[in-house]
Z-matrix of the N, CA and C atoms (Angstrom, degrees):
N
C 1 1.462
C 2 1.526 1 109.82
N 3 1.196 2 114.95 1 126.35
C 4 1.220 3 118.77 2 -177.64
C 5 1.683 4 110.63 3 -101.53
N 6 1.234 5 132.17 4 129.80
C 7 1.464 6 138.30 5 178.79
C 8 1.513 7 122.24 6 -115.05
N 9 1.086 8 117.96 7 133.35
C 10 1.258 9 107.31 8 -176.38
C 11 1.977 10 133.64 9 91.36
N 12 1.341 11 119.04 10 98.76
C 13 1.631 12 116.47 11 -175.89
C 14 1.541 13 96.31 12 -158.55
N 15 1.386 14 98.32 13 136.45
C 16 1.401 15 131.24 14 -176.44
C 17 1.737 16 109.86 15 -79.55
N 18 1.200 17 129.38 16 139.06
C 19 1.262 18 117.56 17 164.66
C 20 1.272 19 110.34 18 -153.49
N 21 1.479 20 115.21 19 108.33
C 22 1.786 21 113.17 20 150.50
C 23 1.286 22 118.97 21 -80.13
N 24 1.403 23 110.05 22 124.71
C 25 1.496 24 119.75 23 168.61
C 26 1.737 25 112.70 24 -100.28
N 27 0.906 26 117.05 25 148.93
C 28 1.627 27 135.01 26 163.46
C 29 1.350 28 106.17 27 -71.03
N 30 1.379 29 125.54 28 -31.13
C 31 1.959 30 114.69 29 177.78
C 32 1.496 31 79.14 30 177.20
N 33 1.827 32 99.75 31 176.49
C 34 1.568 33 103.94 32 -138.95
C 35 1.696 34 100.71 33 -93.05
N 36 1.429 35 113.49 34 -10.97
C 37 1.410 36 105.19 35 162.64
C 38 1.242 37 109.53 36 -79.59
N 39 1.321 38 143.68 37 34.76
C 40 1.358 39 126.74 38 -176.45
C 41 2.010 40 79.74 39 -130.71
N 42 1.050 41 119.02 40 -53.26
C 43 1.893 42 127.08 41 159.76
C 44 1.940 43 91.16 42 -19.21
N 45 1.809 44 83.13 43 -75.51
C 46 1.732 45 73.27 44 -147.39
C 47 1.600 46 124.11 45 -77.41
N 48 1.436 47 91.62 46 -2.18
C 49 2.014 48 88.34 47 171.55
C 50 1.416 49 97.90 48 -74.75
N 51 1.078 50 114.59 49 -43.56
C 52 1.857 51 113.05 50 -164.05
C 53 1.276 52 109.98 51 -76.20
N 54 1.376 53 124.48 52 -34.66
C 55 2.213 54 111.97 53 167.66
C 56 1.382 55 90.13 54 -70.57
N 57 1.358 56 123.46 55 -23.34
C 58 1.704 57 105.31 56 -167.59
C 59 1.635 58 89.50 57 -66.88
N 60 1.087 59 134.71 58 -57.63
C 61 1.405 60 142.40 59 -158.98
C 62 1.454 61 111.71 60 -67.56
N 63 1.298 62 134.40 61 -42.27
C 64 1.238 63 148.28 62 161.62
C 65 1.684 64 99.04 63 -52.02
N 66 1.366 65 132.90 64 -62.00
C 67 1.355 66 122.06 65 173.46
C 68 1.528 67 124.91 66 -35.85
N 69 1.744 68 93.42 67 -61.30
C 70 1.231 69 96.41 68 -167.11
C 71 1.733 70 120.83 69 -59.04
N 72 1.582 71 100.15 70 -48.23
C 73 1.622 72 121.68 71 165.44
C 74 1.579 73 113.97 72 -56.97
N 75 0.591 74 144.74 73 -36.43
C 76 1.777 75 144.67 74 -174.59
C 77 1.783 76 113.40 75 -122.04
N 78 0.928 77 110.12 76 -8.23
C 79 1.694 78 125.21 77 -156.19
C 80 2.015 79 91.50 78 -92.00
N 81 1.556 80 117.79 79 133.27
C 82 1.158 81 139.28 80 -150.22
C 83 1.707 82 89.41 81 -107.03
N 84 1.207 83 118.99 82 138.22
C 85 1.516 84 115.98 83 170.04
C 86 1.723 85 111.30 84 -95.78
N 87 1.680 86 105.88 85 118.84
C 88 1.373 87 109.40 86 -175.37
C 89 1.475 88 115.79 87 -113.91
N 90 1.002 89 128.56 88 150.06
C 91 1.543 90 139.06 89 162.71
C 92 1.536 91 108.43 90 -107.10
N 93 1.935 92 95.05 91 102.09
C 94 1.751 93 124.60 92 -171.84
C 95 1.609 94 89.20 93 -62.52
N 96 1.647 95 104.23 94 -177.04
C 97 1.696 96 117.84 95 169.55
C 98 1.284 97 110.90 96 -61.78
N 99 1.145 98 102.43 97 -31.04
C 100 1.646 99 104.59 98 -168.34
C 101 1.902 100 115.13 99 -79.13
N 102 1.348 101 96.38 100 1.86
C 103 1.457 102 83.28 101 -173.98
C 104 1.731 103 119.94 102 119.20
N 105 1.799 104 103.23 103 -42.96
C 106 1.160 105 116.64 104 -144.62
C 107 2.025 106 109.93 105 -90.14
N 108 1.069 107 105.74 106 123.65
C 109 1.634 108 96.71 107 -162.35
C 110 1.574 109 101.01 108 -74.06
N 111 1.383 110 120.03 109 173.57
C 112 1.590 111 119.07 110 -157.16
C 113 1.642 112 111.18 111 -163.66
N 114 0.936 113 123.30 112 126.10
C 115 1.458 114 107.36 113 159.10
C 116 1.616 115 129.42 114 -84.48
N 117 1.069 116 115.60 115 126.02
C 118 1.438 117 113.11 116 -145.81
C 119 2.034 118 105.45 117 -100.66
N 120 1.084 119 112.34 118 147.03
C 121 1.559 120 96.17 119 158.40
C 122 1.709 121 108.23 120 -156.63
N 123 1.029 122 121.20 121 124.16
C 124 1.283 123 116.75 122 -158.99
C 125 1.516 124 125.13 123 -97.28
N 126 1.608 125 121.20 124 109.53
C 127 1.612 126 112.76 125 -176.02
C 128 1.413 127 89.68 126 105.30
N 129 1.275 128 137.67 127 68.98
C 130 1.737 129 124.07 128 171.57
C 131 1.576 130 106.50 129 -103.58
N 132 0.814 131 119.02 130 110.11
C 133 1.334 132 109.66 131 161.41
C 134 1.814 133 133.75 132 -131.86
N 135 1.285 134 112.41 133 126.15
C 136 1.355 135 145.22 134 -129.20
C 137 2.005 136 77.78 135 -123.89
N 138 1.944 137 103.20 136 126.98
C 139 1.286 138 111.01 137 168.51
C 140 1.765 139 95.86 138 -120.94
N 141 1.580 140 113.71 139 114.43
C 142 1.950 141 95.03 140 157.10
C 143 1.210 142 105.39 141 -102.09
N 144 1.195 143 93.78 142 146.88
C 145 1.295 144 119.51 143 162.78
C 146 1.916 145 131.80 144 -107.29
N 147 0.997 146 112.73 145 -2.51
C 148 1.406 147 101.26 146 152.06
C 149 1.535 148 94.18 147 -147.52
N 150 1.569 149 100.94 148 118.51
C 151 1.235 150 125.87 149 175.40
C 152 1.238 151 131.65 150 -70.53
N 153 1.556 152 114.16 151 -7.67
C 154 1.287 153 118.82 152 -156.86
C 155 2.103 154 95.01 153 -128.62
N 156 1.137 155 112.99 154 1.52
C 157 1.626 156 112.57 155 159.33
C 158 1.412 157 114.28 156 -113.35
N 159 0.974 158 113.81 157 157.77
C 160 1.849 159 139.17 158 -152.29
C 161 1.615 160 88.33 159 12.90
N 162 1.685 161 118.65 160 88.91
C 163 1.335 162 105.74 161 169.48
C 164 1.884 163 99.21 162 -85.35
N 165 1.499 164 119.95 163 -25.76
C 166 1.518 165 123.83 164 177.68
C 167 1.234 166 97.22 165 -78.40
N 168 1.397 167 149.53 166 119.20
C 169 1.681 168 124.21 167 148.99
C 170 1.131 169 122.21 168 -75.28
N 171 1.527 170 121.83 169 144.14
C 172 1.216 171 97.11 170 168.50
C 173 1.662 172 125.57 171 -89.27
N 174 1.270 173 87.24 172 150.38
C 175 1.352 174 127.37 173 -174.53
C 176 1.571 175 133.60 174 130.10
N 177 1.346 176 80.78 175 -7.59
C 178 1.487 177 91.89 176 168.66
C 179 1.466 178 137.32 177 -93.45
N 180 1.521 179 118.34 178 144.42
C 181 0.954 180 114.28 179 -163.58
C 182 1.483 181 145.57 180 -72.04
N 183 1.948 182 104.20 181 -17.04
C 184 1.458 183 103.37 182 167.63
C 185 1.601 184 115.92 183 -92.85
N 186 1.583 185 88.36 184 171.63
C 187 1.529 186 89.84 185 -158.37
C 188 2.180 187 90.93 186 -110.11
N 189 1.393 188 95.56 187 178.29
C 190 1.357 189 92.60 188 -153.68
C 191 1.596 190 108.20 189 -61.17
N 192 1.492 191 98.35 190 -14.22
C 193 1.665 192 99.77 191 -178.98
C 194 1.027 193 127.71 192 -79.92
N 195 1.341 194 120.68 193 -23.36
C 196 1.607 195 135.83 194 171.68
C 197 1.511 196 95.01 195 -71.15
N 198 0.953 197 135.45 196 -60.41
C 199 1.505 198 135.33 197 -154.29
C 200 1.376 199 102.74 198 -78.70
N 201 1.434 200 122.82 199 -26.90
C 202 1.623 201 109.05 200 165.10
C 203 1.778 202 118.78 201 -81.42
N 204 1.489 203 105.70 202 -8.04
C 205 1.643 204 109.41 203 177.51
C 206 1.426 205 98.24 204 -86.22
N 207 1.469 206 133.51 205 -24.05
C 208 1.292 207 139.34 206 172.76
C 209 1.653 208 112.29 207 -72.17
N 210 1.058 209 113.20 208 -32.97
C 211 1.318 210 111.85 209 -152.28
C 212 1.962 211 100.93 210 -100.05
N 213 1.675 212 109.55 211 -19.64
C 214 1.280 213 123.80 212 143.19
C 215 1.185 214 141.85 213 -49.32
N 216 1.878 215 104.11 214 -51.87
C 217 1.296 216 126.00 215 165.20
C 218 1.833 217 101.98 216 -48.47
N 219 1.365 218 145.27 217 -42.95
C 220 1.033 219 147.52 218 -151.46
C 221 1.464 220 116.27 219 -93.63
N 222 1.699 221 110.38 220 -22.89
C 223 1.456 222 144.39 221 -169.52
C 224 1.318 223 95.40 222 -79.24
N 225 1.741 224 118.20 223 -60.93
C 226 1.408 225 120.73 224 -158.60
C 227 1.625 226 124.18 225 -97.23
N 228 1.048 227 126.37 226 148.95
C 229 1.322 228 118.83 227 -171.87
C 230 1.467 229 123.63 228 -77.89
N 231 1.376 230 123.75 229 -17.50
C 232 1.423 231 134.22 230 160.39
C 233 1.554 232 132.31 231 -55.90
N 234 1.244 233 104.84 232 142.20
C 235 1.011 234 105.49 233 -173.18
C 236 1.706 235 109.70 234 -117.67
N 237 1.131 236 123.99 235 60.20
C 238 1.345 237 128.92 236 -145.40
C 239 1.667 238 113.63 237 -72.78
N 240 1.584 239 97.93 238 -25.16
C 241 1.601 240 105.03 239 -167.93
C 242 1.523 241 95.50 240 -96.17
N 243 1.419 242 131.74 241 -24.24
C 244 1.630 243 122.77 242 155.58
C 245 1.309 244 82.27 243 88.40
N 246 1.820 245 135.90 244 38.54
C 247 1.256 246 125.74 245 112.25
C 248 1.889 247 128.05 246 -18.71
N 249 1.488 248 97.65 247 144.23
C 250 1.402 249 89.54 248 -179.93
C 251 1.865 250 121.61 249 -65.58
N 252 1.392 251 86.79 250 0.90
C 253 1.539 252 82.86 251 -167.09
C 254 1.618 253 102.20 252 -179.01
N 255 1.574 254 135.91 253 123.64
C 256 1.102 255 114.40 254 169.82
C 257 1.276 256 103.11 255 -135.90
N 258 1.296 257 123.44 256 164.96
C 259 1.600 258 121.67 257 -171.62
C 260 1.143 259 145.45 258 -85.69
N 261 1.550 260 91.70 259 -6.14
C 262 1.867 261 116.65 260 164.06
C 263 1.705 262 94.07 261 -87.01
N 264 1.072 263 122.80 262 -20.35
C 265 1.596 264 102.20 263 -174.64
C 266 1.247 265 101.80 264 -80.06
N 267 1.483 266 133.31 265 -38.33
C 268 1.233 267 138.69 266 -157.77
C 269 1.663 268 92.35 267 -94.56
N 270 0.805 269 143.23 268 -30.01
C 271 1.523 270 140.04 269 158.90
C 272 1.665 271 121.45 270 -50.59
N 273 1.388 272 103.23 271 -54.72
C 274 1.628 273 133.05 272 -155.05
C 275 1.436 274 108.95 273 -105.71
N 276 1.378 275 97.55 274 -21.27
C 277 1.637 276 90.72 275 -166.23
C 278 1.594 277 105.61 276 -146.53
N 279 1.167 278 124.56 277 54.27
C 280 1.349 279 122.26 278 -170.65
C 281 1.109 280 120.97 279 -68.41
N 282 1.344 281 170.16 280 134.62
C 283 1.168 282 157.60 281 91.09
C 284 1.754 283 141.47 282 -45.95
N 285 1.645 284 101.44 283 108.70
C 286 1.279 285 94.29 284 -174.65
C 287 1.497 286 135.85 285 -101.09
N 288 1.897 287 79.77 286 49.91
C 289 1.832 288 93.27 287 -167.10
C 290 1.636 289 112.82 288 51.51
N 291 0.970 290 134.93 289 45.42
C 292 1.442 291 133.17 290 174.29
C 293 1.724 292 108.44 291 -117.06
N 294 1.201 293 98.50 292 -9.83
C 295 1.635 294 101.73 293 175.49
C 296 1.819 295 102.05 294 165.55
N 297 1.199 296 99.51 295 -136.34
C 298 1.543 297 112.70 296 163.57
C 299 1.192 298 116.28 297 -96.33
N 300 1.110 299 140.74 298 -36.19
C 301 1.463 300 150.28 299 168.50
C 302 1.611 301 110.29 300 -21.55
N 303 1.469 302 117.98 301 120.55
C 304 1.629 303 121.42 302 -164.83
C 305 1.562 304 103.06 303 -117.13
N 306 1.500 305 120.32 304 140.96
C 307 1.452 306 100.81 305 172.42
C 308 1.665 307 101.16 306 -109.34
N 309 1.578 308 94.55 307 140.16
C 310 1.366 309 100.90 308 162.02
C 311 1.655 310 129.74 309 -70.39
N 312 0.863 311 128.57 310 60.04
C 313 1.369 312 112.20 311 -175.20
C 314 1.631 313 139.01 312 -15.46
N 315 1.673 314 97.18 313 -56.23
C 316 1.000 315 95.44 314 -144.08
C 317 2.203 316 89.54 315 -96.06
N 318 1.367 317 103.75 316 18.83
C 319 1.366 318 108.27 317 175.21
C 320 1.535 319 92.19 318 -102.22
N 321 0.965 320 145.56 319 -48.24
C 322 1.346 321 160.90 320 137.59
C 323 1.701 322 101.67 321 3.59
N 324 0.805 323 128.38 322 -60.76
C 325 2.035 324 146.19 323 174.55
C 326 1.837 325 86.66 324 -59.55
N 327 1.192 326 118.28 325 -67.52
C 328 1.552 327 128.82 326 -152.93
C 329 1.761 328 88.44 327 -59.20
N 330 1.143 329 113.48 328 -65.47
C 331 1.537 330 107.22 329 174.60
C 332 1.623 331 115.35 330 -45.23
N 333 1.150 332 124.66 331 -58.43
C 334 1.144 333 127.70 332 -162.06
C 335 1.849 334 109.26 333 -71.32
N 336 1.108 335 108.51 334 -40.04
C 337 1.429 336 107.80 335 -174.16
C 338 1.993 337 100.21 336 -90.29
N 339 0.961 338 97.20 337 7.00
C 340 2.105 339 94.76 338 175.47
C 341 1.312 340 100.97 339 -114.37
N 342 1.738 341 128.38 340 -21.52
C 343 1.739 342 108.88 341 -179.92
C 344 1.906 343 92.98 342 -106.31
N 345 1.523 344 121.66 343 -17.91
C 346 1.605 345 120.56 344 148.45
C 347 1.200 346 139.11 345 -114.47
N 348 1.034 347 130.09 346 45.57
C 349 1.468 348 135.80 347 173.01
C 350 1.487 349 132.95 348 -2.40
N 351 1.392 350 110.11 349 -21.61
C 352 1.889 351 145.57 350 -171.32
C 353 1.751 352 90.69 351 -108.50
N 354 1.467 353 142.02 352 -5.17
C 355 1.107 354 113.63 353 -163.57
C 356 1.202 355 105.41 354 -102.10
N 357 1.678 356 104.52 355 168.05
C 358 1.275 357 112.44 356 -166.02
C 359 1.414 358 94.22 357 -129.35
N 360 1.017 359 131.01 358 57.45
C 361 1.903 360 149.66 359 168.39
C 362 1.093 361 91.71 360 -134.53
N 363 1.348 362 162.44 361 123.64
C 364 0.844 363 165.11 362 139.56
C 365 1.708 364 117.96 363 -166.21
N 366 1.220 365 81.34 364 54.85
C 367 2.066 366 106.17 365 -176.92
C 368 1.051 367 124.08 366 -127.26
N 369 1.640 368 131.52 367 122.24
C 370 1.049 369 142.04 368 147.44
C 371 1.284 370 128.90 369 -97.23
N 372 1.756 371 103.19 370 133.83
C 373 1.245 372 119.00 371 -160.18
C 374 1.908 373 108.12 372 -109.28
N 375 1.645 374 140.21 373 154.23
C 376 0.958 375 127.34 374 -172.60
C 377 1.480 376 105.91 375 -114.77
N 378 1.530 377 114.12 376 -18.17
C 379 1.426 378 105.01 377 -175.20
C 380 1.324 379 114.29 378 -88.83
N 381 1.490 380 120.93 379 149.29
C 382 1.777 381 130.99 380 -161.90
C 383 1.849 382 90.73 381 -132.09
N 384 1.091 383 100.24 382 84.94
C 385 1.716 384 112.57 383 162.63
C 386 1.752 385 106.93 384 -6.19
N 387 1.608 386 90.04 385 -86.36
C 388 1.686 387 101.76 386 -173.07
C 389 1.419 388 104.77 387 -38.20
N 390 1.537 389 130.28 388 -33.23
C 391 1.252 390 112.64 389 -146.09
C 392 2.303 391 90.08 390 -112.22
N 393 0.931 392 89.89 391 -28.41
C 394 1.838 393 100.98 392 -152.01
C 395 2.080 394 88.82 393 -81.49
N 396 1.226 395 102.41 394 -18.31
C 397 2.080 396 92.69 395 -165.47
C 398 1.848 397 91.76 396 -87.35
N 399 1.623 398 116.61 397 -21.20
C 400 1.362 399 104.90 398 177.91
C 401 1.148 400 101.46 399 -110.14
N 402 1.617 401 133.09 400 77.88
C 403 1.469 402 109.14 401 176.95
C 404 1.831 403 82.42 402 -166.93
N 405 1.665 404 110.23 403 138.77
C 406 1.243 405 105.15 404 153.67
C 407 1.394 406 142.56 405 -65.65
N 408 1.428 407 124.86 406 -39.72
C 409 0.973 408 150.36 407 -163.51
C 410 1.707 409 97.23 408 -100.76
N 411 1.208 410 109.18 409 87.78
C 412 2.004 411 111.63 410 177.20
C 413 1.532 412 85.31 411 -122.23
N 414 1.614 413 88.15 412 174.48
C 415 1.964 414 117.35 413 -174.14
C 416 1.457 415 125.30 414 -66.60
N 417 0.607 416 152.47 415 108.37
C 418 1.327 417 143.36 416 -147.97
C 419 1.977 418 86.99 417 -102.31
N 420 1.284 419 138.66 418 -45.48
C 421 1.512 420 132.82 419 149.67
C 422 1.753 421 99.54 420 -49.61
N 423 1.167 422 95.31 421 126.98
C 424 1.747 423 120.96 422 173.66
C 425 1.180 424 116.11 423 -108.34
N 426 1.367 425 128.73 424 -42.94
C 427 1.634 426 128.07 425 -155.42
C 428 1.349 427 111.04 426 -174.12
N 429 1.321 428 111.22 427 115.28
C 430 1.732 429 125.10 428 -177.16
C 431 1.661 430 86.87 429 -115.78
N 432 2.046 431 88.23 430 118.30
C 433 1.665 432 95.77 431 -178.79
C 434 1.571 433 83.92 432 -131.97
N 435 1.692 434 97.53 433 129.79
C 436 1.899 435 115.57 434 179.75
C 437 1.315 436 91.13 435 -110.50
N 438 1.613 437 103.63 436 157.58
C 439 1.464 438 116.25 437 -171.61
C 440 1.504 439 90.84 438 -169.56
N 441 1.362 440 100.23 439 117.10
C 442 1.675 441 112.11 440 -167.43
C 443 1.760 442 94.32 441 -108.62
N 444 1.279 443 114.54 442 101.83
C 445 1.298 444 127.04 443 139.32
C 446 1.170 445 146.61 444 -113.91
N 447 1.502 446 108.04 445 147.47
C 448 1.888 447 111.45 446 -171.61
C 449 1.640 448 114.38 447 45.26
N 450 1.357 449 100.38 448 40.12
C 451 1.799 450 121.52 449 170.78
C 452 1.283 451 105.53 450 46.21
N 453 1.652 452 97.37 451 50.46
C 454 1.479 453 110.48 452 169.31
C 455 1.994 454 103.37 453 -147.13
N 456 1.606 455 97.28 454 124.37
C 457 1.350 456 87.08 455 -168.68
C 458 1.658 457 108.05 456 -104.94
N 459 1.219 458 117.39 457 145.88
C 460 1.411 459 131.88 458 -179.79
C 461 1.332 460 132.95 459 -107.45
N 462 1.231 461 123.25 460 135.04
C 463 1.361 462 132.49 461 -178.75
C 464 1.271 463 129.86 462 -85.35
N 465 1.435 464 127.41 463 98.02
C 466 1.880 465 95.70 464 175.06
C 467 1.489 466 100.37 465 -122.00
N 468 1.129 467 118.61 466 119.37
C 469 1.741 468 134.67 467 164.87
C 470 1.569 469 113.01 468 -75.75
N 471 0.860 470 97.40 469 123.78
C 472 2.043 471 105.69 470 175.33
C 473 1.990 472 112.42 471 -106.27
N 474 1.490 473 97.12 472 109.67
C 475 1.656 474 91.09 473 -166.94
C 476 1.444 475 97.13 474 -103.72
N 477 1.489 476 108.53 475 120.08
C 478 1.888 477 105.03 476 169.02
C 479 1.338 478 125.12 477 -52.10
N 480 1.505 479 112.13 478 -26.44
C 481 1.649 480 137.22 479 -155.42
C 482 1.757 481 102.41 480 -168.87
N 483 1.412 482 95.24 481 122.92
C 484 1.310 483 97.95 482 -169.27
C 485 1.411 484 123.95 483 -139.30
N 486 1.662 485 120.21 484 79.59
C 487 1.228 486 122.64 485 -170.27
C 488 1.938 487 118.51 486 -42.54
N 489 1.298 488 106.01 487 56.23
C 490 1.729 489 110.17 488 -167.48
C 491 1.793 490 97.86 489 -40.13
N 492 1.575 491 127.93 490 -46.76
C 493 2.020 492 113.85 491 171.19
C 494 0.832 493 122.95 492 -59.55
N 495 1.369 494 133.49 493 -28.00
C 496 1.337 495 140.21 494 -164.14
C 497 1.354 496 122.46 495 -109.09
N 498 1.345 497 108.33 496 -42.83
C 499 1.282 498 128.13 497 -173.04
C 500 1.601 499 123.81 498 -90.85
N 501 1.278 500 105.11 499 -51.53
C 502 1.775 501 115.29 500 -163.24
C 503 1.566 502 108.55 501 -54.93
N 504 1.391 503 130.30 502 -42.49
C 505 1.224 504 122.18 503 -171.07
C 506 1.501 505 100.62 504 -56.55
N 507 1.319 506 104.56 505 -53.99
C 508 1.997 507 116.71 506 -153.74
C 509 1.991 508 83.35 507 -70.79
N 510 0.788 509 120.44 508 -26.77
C 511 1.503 510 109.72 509 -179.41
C 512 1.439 511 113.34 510 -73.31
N 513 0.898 512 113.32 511 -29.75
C 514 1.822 513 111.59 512 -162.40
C 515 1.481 514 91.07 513 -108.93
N 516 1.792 515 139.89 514 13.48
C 517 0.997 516 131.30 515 -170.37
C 518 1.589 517 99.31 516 -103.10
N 519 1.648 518 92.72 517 -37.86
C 520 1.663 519 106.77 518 -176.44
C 521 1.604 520 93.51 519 -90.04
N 522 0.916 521 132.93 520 1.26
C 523 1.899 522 104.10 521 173.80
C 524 1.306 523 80.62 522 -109.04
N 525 1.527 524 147.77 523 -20.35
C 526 1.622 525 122.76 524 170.20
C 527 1.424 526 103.24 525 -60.03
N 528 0.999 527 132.48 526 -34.11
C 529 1.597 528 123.88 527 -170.78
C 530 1.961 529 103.79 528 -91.65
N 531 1.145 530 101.71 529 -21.60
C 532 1.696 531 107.39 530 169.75
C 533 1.685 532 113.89 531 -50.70
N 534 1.648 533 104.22 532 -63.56
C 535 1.142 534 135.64 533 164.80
C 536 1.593 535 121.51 534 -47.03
N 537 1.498 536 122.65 535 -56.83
C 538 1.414 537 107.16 536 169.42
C 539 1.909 538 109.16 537 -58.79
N 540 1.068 539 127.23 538 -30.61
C 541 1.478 540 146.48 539 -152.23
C 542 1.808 541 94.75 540 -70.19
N 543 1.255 542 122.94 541 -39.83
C 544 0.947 543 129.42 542 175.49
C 545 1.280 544 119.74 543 -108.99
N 546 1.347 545 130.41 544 6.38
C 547 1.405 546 139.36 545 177.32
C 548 1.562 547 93.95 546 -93.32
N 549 1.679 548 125.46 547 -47.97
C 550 0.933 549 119.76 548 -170.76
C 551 1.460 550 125.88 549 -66.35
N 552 1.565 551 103.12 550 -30.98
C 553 1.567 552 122.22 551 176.14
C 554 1.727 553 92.70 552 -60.86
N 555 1.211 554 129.09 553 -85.53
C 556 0.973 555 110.16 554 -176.81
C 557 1.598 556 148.62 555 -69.42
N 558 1.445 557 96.19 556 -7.50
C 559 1.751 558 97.68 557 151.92
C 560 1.704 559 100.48 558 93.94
N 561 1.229 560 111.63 559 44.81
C 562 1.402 561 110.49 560 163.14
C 563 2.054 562 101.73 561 -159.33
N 564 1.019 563 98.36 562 -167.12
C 565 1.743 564 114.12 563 -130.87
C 566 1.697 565 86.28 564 -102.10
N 567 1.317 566 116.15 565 135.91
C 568 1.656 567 122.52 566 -175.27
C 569 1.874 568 114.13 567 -77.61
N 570 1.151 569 86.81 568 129.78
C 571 1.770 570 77.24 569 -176.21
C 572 1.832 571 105.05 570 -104.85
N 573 1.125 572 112.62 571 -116.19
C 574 1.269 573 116.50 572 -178.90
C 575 1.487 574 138.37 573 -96.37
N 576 1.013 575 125.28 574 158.94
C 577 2.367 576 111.12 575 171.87
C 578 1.612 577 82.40 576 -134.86
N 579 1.533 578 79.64 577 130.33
C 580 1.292 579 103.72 578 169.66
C 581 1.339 580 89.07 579 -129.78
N 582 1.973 581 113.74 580 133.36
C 583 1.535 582 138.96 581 139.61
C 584 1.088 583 102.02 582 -94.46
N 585 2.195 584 89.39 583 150.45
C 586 1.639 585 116.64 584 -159.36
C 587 1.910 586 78.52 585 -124.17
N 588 1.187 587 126.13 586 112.76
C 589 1.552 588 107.86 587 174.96
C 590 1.217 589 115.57 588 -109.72
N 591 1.155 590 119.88 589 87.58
C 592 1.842 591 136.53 590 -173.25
C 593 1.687 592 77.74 591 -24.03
N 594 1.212 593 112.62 592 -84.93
C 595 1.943 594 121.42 593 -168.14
C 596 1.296 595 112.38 594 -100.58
N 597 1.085 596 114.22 595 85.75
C 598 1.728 597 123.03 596 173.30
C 599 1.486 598 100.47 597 -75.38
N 600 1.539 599 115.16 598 118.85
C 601 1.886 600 102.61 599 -171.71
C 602 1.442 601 83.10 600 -146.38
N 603 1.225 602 96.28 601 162.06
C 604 1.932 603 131.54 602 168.30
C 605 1.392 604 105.41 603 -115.82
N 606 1.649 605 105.90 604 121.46
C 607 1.688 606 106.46 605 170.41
C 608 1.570 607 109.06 606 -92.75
N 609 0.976 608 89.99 607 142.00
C 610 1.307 609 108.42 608 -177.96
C 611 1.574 610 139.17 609 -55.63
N 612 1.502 611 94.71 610 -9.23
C 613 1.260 612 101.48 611 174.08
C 614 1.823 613 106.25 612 -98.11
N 615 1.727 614 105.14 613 1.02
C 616 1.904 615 97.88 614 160.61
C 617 1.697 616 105.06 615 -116.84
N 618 1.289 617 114.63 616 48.93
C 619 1.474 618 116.58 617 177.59
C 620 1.141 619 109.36 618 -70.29
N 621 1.765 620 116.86 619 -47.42
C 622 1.222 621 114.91 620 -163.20
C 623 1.761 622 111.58 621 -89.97
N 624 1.215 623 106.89 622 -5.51
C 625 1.515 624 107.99 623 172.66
C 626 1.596 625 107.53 624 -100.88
N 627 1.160 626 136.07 625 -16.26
C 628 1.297 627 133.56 626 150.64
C 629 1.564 628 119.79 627 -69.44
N 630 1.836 629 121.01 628 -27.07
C 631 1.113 630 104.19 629 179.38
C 632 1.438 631 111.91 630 -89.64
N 633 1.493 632 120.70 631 -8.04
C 634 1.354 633 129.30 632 156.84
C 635 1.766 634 125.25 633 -67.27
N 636 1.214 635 103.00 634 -15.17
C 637 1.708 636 104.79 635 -174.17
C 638 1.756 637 93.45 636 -105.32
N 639 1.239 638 122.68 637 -11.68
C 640 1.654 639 135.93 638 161.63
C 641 1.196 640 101.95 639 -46.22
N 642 1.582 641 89.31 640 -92.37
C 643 1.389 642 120.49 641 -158.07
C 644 1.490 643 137.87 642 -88.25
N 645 1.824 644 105.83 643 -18.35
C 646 1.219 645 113.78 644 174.50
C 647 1.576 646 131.90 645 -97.86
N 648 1.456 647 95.76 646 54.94
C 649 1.432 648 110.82 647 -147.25
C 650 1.567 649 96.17 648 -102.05
């Protein structure tokens, strides 16, 4: 079992062919709790650096409109469709059962990184103990940690479970728009998102359309 691979990308289709490729090539075939078989690779982490070319890659399947209703969904604190869980609520709208009282998180960063600019608190987290240890359906995004240097601010996302076929584009589309969202509040210049994917995996039922967007090039 191999653990652990570094990746700078130039823009996020260049990210996701190459964890796609690192999965498939080094990546362990697992059978999750649920049953569901997986290609596994453990510790992936993927740096882009220009966020704003091939943010769609091709081959992927959403189209720019889904991924901006997603990448909204992540912006706003509502939870309107009464999903079990969405990540602007748990960002934007926390509740820690103490009443009605909601924390904003990600205004919480905007304060903290505009009266310290050098700080290294400037993290929001999505999982809620009381609520996430009894529940099937938890976050698979854990922790958006910003770190504003040389008036360039940075992203690093920590994924427990990380649909890298399905998921990674529409993820790094909405923390690029996460990231300008709070670059703009505070008034300096967007730097990088880097994901850490404890389990970067391929399910198995998109093997053969990932080993075609590989290999049949």
């Amino acid at each position: 079992m191999m653990i652990g691979r570094f990746i700078r990308a130039g823009n996020v289709e260049d990210g996701w062919y190459r964890g796609l490729g690192t999965i498939w090539t080094h990546g362990d075939v697992v059978e999750d709790e649920r049953g569901i078989i997986i290609k596994e690779y453990l510790n992936l982490m993927v740096v882009v650096e220009n966020l704003d070319d091939k943010i769609v890659p091709n081959g992927f399947s959403w189209s720019r409109e889904l991924l901006e209703e997603y990448a909204q969904q992540l912006l706003e604190g509502e939870n309107v469709q009464k999903f079990e869980y969405t990540y602007g609520e748990r960002l934007r709208g926390w509740n820690c059962r103490c009443g009605d009282e909601k924390t904003d998180q990600i205004s919480y960063v905007v304060d903290k990184l505009t009266k310290s600019p050098e700080s290294r608190r400037a993290v929001a987290v999505t999982w809620i103990p009381p609520i996430d240890t009894e529940r099937e359906e938890v976050p698979c995004m854990i922790i958006n940690d910003f770190k504003l240097r040389k008036n360039k601010l940075n992203l690093t996302a920590y994924f427990r479970s990380h649909d890298f076929a399905g998921a990674y584009p529409a993820n790094v589309y909405a923390l690029n728009r996460l990231l300008e969202f709070v670059a703009g509040k505070i008034g300096c210049e967007k730097g990088v998102i880097t994901t850490v994917s404890a389990s970067a995996h391929i399910y198995e039922h998109d093997w053969d359309k990932i080993h075609k967007l590989l290999f049949d090039k």
